[in-house]
N, C-alpha and C positions, 0 to 999 in steps of 0.2 A: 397389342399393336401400339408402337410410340406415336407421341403426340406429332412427329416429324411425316410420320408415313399420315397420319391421317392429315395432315395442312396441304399434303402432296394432293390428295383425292380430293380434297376441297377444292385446287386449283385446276384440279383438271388434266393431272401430268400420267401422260397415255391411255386420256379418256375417248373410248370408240363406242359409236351406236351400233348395236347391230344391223340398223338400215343401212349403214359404212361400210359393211366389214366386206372383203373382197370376194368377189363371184369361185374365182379361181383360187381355192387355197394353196391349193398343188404346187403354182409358183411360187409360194411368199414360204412354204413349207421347202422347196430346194435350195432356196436365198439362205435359210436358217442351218441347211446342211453344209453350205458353201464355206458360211462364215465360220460355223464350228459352235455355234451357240447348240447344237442339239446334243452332239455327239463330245468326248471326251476322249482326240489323240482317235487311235483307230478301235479304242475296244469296245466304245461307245459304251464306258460306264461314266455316272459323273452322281454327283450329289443333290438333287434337289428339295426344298422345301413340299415337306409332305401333306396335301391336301384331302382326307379321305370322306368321301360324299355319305347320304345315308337315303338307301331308296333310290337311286341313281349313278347311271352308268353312263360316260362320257366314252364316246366312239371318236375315232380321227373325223375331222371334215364337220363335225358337229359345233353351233356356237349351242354354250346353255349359259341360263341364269338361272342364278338361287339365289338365297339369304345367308348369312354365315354370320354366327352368333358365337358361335365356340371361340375360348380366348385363343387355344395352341394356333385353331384353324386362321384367326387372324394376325396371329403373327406369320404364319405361315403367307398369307399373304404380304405382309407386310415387308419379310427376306424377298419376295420374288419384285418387289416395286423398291427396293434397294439397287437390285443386279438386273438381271436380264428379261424381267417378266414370264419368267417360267418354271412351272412349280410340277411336280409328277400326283396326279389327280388317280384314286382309289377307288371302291365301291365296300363297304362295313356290311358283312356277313350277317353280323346283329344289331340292327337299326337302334334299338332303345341302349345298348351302351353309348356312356359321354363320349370316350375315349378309346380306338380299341389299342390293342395289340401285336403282335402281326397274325399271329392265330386268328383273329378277329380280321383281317382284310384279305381280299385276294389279290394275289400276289401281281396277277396282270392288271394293268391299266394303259393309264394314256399321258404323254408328257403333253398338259396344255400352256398356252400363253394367256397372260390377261388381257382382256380388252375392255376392259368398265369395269371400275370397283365408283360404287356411291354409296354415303353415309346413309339411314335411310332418319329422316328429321330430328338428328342428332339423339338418338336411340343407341349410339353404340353399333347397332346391328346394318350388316354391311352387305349391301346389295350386287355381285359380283356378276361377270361377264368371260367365260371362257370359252377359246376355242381348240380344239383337242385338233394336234400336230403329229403325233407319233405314238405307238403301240410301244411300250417301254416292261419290264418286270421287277419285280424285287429280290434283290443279292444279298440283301442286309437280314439275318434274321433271328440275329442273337440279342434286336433292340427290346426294350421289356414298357413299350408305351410311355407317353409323357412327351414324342419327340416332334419336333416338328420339320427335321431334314432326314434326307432318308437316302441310299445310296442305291440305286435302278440302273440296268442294261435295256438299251434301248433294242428294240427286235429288228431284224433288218427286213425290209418288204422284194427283196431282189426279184427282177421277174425270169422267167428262165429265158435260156439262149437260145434251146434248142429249137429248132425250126416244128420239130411234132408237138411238143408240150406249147409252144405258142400258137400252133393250131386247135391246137385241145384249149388251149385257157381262152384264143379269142370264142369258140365257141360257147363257152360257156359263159363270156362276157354277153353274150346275147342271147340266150339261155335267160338269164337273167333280164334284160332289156323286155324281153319278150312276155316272163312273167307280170316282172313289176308295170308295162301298159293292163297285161288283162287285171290285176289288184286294181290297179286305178280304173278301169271302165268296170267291174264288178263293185267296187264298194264306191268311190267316188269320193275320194280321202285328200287326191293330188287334185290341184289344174293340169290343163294340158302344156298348157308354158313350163311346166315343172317336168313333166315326161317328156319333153323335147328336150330339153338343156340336157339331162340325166341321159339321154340314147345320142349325146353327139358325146360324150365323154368317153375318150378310146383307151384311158390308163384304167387296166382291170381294177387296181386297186385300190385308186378312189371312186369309182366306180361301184364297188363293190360296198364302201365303207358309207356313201351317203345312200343308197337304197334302206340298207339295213337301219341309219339313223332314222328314217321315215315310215318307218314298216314294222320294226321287230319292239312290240310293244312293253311286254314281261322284263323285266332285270335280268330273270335267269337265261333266257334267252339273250338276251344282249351282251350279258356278262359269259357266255357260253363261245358266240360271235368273236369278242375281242379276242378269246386267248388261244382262237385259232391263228397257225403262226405264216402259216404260208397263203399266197392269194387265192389259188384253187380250191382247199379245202373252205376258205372262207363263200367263195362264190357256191360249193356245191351245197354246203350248210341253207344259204339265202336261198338257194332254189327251190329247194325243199319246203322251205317255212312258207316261200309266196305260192306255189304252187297249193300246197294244204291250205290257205286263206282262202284262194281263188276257190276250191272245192266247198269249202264252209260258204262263203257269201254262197255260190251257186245252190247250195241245198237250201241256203232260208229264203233265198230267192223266190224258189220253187214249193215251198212250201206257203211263202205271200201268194201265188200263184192258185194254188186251189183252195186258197180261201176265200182269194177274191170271186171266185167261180160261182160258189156257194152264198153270196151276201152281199146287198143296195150298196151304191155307191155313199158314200157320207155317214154311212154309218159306223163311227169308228169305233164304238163299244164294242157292238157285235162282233169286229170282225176282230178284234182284240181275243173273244172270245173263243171264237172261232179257231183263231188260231192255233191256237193252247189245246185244242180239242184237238186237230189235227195232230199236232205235235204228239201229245201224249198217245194216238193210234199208232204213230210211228213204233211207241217206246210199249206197246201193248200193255197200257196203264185203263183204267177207268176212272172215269172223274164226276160221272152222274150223282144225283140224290139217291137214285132209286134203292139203293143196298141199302143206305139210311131209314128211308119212309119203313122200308117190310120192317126194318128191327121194331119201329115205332107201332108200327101195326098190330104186330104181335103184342108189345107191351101193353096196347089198347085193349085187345082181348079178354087180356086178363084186371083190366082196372076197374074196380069196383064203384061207378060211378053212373048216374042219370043217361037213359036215352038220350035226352037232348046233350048235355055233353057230352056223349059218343059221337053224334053224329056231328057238332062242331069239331070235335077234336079230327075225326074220318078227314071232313074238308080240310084241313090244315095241313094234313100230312100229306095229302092227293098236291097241295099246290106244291108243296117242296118236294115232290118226286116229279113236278114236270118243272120247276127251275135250275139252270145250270147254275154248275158249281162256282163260277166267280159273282155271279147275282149278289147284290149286297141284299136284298130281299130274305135269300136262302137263310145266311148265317144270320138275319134276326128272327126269323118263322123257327130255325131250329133251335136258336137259345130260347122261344116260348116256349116250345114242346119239351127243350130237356127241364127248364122248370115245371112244366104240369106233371112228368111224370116222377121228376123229382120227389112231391109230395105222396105221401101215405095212402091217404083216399079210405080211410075209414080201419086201416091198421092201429090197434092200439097194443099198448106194452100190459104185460099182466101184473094187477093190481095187489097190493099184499095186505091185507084184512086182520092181520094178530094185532090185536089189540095191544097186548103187554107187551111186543116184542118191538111194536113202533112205538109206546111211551117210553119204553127203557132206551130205545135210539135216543128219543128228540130230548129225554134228561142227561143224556150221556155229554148229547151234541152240545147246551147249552145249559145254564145254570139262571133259575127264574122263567121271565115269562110263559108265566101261565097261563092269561088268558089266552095267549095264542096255541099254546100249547093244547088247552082244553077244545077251542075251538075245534080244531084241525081234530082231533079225537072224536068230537060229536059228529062232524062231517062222515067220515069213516066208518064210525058205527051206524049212522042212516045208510050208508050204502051197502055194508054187509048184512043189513036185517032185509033189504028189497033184494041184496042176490041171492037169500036164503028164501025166500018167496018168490025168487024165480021171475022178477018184476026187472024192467030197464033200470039203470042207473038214473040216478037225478044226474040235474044238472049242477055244476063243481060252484062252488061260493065262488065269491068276487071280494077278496080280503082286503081291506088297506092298512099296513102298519104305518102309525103315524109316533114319532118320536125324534129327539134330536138323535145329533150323529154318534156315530159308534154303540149304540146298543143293543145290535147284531140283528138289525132288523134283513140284511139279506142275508146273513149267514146263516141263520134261522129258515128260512126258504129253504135255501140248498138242503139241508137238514130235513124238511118236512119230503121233500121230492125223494131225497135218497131212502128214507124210512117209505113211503109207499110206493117202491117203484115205479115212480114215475121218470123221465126224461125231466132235465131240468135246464131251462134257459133263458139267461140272464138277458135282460133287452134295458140297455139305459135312456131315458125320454128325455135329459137335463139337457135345455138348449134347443132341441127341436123346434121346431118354428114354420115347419112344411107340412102342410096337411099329406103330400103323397109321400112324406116316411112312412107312415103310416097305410094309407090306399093304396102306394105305388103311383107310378107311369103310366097315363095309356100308351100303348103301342104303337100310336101315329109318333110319336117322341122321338129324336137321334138318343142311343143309351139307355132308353127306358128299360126299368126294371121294378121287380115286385118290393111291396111296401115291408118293413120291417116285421109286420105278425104273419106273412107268407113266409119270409125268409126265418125265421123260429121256427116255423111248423115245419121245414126242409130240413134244419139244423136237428129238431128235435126225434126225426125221425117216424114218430105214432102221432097219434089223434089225440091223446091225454095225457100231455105232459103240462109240467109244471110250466108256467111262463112267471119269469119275475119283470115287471114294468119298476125298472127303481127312478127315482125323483120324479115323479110325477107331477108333484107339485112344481115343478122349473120350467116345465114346457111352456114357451111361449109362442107367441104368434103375429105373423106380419101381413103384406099385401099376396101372399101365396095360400093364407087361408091358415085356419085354426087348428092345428092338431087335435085339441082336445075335445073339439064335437067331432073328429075323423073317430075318435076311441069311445065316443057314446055307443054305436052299434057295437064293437069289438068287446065293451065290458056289461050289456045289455044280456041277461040268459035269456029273454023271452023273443031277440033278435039274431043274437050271433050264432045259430044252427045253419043261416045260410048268407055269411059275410062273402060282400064281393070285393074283390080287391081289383084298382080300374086295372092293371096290367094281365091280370091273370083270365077276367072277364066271365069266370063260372062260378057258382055259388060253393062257401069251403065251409062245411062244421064245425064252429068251434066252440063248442056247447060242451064237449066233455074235456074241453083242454079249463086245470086249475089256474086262475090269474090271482096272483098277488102283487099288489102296488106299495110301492114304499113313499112316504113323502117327509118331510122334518117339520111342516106347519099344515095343519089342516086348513088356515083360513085361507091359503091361497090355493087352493084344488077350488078348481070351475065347479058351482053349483050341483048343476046340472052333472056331473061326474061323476061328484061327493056324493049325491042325493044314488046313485047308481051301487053302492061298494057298502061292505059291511066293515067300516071302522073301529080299529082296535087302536087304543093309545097303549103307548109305551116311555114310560117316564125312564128317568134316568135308574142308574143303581145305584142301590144304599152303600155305605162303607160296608158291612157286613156281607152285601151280593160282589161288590167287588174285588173285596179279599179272596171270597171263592172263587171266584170267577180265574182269578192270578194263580192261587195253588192249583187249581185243577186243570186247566188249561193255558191261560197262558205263558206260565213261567216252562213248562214242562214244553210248549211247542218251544219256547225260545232255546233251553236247553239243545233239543235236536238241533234247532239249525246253525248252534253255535260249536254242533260238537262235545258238549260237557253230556259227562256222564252222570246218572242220577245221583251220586254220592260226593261228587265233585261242587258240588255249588248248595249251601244250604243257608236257608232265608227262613228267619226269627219274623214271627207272626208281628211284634212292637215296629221289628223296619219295614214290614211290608204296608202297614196300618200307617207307617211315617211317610212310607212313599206315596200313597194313596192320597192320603190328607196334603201333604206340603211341595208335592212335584205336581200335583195335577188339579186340576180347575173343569172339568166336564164333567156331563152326562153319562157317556161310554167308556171307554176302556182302549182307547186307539192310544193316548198319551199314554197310559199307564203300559202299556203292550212295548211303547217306543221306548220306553225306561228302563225295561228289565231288559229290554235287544241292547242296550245300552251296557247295563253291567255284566248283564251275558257275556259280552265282548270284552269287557277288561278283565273278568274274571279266566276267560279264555286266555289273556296275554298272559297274566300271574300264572297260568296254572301249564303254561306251553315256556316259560322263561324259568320257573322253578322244575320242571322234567329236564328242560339241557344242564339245570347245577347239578341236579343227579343223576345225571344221566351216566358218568363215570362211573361214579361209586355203584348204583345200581347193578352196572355191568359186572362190574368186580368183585359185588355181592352175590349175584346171579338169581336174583329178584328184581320186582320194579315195583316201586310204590307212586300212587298218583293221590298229587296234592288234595287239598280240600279249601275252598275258599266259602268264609263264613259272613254271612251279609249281619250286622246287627246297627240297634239306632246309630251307634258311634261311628260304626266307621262308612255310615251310608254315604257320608259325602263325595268319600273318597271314589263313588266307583259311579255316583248317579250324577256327581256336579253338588253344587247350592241349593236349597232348595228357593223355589221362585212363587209362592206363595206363601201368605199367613191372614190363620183366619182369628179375628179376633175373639177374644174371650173373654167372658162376663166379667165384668168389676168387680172389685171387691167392697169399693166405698160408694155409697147413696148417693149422687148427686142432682142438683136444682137443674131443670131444665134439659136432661139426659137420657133421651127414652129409647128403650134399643127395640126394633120392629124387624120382623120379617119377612123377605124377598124371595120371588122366583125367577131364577135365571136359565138359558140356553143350557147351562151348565149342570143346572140343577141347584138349589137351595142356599140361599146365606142369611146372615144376619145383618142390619142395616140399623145405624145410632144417627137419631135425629136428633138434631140440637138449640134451642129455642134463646133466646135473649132478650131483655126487655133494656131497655135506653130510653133517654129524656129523648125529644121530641116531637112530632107532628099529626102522628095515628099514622102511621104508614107502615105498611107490610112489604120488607126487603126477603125475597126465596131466592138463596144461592146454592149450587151444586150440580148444575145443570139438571136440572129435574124440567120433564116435558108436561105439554098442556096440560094431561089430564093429573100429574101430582101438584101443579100451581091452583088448576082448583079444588084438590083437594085440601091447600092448607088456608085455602077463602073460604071455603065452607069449613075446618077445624076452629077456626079463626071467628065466625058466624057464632058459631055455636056456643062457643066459648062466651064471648059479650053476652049469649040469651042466659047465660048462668052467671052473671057478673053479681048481683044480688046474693044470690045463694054460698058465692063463697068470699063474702065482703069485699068487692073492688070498687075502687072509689070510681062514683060516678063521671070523671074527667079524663080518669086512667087513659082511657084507648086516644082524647084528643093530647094528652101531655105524653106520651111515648108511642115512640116506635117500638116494632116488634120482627124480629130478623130470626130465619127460621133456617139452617144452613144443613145439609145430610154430606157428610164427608167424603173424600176419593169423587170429588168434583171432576175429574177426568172422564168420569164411566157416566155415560146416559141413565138416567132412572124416571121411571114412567111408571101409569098406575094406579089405580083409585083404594089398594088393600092397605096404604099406609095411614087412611083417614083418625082413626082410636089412637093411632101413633101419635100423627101431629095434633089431636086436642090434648093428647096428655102432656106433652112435651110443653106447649104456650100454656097452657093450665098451670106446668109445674112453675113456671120462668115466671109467671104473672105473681100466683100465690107464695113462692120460695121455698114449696112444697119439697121433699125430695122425694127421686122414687129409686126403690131396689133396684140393683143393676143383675140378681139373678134374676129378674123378671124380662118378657119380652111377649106382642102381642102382634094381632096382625085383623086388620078387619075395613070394611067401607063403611064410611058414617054420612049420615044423610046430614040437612042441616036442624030437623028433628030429631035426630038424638041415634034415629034408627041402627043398628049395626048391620051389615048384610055380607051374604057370602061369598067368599074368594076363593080362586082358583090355585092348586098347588100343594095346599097340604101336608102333602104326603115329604114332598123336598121341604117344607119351612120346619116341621118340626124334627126333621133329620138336620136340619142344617144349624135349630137350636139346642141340640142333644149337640153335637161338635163343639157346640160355643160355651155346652159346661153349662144352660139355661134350665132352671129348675121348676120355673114355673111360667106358662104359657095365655094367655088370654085368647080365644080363638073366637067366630063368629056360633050362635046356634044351630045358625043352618046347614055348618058344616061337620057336625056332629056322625052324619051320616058316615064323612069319608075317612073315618077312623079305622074302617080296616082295611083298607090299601096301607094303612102303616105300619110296619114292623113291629111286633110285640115288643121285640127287643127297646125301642127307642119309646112305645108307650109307657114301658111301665118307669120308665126314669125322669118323666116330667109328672109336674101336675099342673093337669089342663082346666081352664077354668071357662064354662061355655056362657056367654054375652049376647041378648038381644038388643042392649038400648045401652050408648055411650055414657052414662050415668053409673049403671053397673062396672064400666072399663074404671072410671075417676074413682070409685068406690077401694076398688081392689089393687088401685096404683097408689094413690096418692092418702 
């Protein structure tokens, strides 16, 4: 629409209210025949701007308003407030096209005039005002959409002459009179001032054309209406349609009618209810509980559960076979009942006792942990010696694997369920913060429903399935109450034979269901929990567990899911050991998993871009050969990226003040160089690297200790007042905490003090008191894996930790030599 038509609508140029528009259109509709504005010469064809509606059907004698957003549609109007104000108005067959067609509209409509076009708050969109003058059709119909004029034959409304057909038409103009009063005193739609004006109106036509605007509700019916052509058929159409109303209001009438017969005044639920009963007697439906309860009843029968929850369950089902069926009551009595019967009730899945054929699973499944594997093995075997004795089952351990991430502490689960047939069902705790995940909803609640260990035991199908609780350790808690004393009863064997959950409200066995919980720190599992569960730690894996881990399993799942074939992609033990070491930084195996889906994929593009080069000559040959793509150290970059770490490696040359110590991380094991300095002075101790509380005192007490042997290794009695002494551990970015560095940092200021050097294949690790003591550390197992990486030859370790030399790999023992230390004299002895 041009900027000119819309300044027009601004100012108001042939703006009409419909509170305005004239009672009689009849005459201002003959004025327009008079003048020739309708009609075109005598054949009453002419051109107008085509407006086609969506959802709506414009009748003569009708004003309507809509919106008009379409650009075509608003030029369209924008040609009719150019010329004469009148546009030939359509109805679109298919509402959701933009634009139709003519396939897409029908062909009858109505030629209306504008009477209000308003901007609507400078939106663009254009609030329109028409009122429908004449029944018009479409001659045009070789147009292919886009158009917005359209060339229409006006219909002509002639009434007849003859003196019988005007007998015949006035009757049926009151015919119609006659129905449309009984529509309005049955439904009550019109006033009576409205049914007055409509019965003095003597021209059938219009007559005929404003009932049906008031009355005939549907499109298809209205659009059925308009493109009858002559006035009789149009009146005998209306008669029909009010007369069927007048019968329809008359039977719900009548069906209000004997409801109310049956039910207190004011009671509008009821009689709502009521009604719907009646109604569907009509339709010889049933709508009772009662079909429901017998199914219940009988399931009750047969459920293998306590007297006293029979007889609660009996009552529950009696109340829902005397509530009717819209009761909002019903549909929560019977979502209790379809959950109780839901559950098993002492169903269990049958157990599988081969010993060798469930270790050869759970080695198949995973590669290492043992001790979990051994556990779950003793479990097993106490239960097939008591069913060969014909004794109950115990009741199932309460395991918790505790380790960082990815060290297939839940894939291990699934694994353990599927080797004893059990059901297996994963339930994650991380975040939980509501005691009724756990208990559930009582049933006084809107939505209430059963707590997460009923809805496992639904999922799970038997009474002895496997449940895995993973992150346990995460669960927190707020003003709704603790989760983790909701799961003291649940992981309790001397309690959980008769857990109640508040939604369910009958006591449920879970005594022979296996719980395994998973967590990444054992310091934050609630006491009282911890103190509950028989904890298995799970350290990280060695280079040697994780290479296997790669060839046996994960390279070969990534293969499947990339599509390569076994012979199609082959990985050199030196790239796999390179990827291992210098693409990944953890504990698990999840990085190293994402690395090989990594070259997986490129080695897929090489190997799908070299099949299309031969894909020709293959043909031509009348063979096909499939590439091979070789992973080696050289060309790893090319398919994994850079690599994004580097761990460093022993020195070659001895230096002052230079002591490389060892660390335990999330990740599992490194090596740490701490670096000591002496300067002129004031006695002050500068610790930089970001190291927390507990490594600052441990270089006060390194630092201690040191001054009590000042004698013994000649330092001038001044020393500590004329220097400072600056003690810094490198990659200052990374937090480092920790009292196992203590042997480190008195060798390192010992060295810096005396100018002593020490070996750089050397490296130790241990807590020093400020007597000298050396005491034991945690980790082990990852420091001297982490000093076999570093190319470290010889080791200084605590004696107390002498014991946990075989958690370590033969392989990584026999390539150091360990040197065992009780008293920090021994470390200066062997360093310096």
């Amino acid at each position: 629409m041009n900027d000119e038509n819309i300044k027009k609508i601004k100012v108001g140029v042939e703006s009409y209210f419909s509170a305005d528009l004239p009672t009689d259109s009849g005459e201002e509709k003959k004025d327009f025949e008079e003048k020739g504005e309708l009609a075109d010469e005598s054949s009453g064809i002419r051109e107008y701007p085509l407006l086609p509606l969506r959802g709506v059907v414009l009748i003569p004698y009708l004003n309507l308003t809509f919106d008009v957003s379409r650009e075509l549609s608003k030029e369209a109007i924008g040609l009719a407030l150019d010329e004469d104000m009148l546009l030939f108005v359509t109805t679109q067959v298919d509402s959701e096209i933009e634009w139709p067609e003519y396939e897409n509209l029908y062909t009858t409509g109505c030629v209306a005039k504008i009477r209000q076009v308003v901007e609507i708050n400078e939106t663009g969109i254009l609030r329109v005002t028409l009122e429908g003058l004449q029944r018009a059709e479409i001659i045009e119909t070789d147009f292919a959409g886009h158009k917005s004029q359209i060339k229409v034959r006006k219909l002509p409304e002639d009434l007849p002459q003859e003196q019988k057909q005007q007998f015949m038409l006035e009757a049926k103009r009151r015919g119609v009179v006659e129905a449309y009063q009984a529509f309005v005193v049955e439904t009550g739609r019109q006033s009576g001032d409205a049914v007055n004006t409509l019965a003095e109106e003597g021209n059938p036509a219009i007559l005929s054309d404003k009932v049906a605007s008031q009355t005939l509700a549907m499109l298809k019916d209205r659009q059925r209406y308009l493109e009858l052509e002559d006035v009789a058929s149009r009146l005998t159409y209306l008669l029909k349609k009010l007369n069927r109303e007048v019968l329809m209001a008359r039977y719900a009438k009548s069906l209000n009618e004997k409801v109310k017969e049956s039910v207190e005044k004011g009671q509008r639920e009821y009689f709502l209810r009521e009604q719907m009963k009646v109604s569907q007697q009509e339709l010889g439906e049933s709508g009772d509980n009662r079909t429901i309860a017998e199914e219940f009843r009988e399931k009750l029968a047969n459920l293998h559960v306590s007297e006293h929850a029979k007889e609660k369950l009996a009552k529950e089902i009696d109340k829902l076979a005397n509530y009717a069926p819209q009761n909002p009551e019903a549909a929560v009595l019977r979502n209790y009942l379809d959950t109780v019967f839901d559950l098993s009730w002492g169903q269990m899945s049958e157990l599988h006792y081969d010993l060798k054929k469930i270790r050869r699973r759970l080695d198949k499944d995973h590669y290492g942990l043992e001790q979990v594997k051994d556990r779950i093995m003793e479990y097993i075997a106490v239960e097939k010696l008591r069913l060969l004795k014909g004794e109950k089952g115990s009741k199932g351990p309460i395991l918790c694997l505790v380790g960082p991430p990815g060290v297939g502490k839940t894939s291990v689960a699934s694994s353990i369920a599927a080797s004893m047939g059990r059901s297996f069902v994963r339930m994650s705790l991380g975040g939980v913060r509501d005691e009724a995940e756990i208990r559930g909803h009582r049933r006084t609640y809107i939505g209430s429903m059963p707590g997460r260990i009923i809805n496992a035991m639904i999922q799970a199908d038997s009474d002895n399935p496997l449940i895995l609780m993973d992150e346990i350790d995460k669960l927190a808690a707020d003003y709704k109450g603790d989760p983790s004393s909701a799961l003291l009863e649940v992981l309790d064997p001397e309690q959980n034979n008769s857990f109640r959950d508040h939604y369910l409200e009958l006591p449920y066995d879970l005594s022979h269901v296996l719980f395994i919980t998973t967590a990444n720190r054992a310091d934050q599992i609630p006491p009282a929990l911890y103190d509950r569960m028989e904890v298995i730690e799970l350290s990280g894996y060695t280079m040697p567990e994780k290479y296997e881990i790669a060839k046996r399993h994960l390279l070969p799942k990534q293969m499947r899911e990339n599509a390569l074939e076994k012979k199609q992609l082959a990985f050199t033990k030196p790239a796999m050991q390179d990827l291992i070491s210098n693409y990944t930084a953890e504990a698990g195996v999840r990085q190293l998993e994402r690395h090989l889906a990594k070259i997986c994929r490129k080695a897929a593009l090489q190997i799908a871009s070299a099949e299309d080069e031969q894909k020709e000559e293959s043909v031509a040959e009348g063979e096909s050969s499939l590439a091979v793509v070789r992973v080696t150290p050289k060309n790893l970059a090319d398919y994994a990226g850079k690599a994004r770490f580097h761990y460093d490696k022993a020195g070659k040359k001895p230096l002052v003040g230079l002591v490389r110590g060892l660390a335990w991380t999330a990740a599992g094991g490194d090596t740490l160089e701490i670096e000591a300095l002496t300067m002129p002075g004031h006695g002050k101790l500068n610790i930089t690297g970001q190291l927390g509380d507990v490594m600052q005192e441990s270089c006060q007490v390194a630092l201690a200790y040191v001054r009590s042997r000042a004698e013994q290794y000649e330092i001038a009695a001044d020393f500590f007042e004329k220097h400072d002494i600056h003690v810094h551990v490198p990659e200052g970015a990374t937090p480092k905490d920790g009292p196992s560095a203590g042997i480190t940092l008195v060798t390192a200021i010992l060295s810096a003090i005396t100018k002593r050097k020490v070996e750089p294949s050397l490296a130790m690790t241990g807590e020093v008191t400020l007597r000298g003591r050396v005491l034991a550390i945690g980790g082990l197992k990852e420091k001297l894996i982490a000093a076999d990486r570093a190319q470290i030859k010889t080791v200084i370790i605590p004696e107390d930790n002498r014991k946990d030399l075989d958690d370590v790999p033969e392989s990584v023992r026999a390539k150091l030599l360990m040197h065992f230390v009780e008293d920090a004299q021994q470390v200066l002895d062997l360093a310096l």
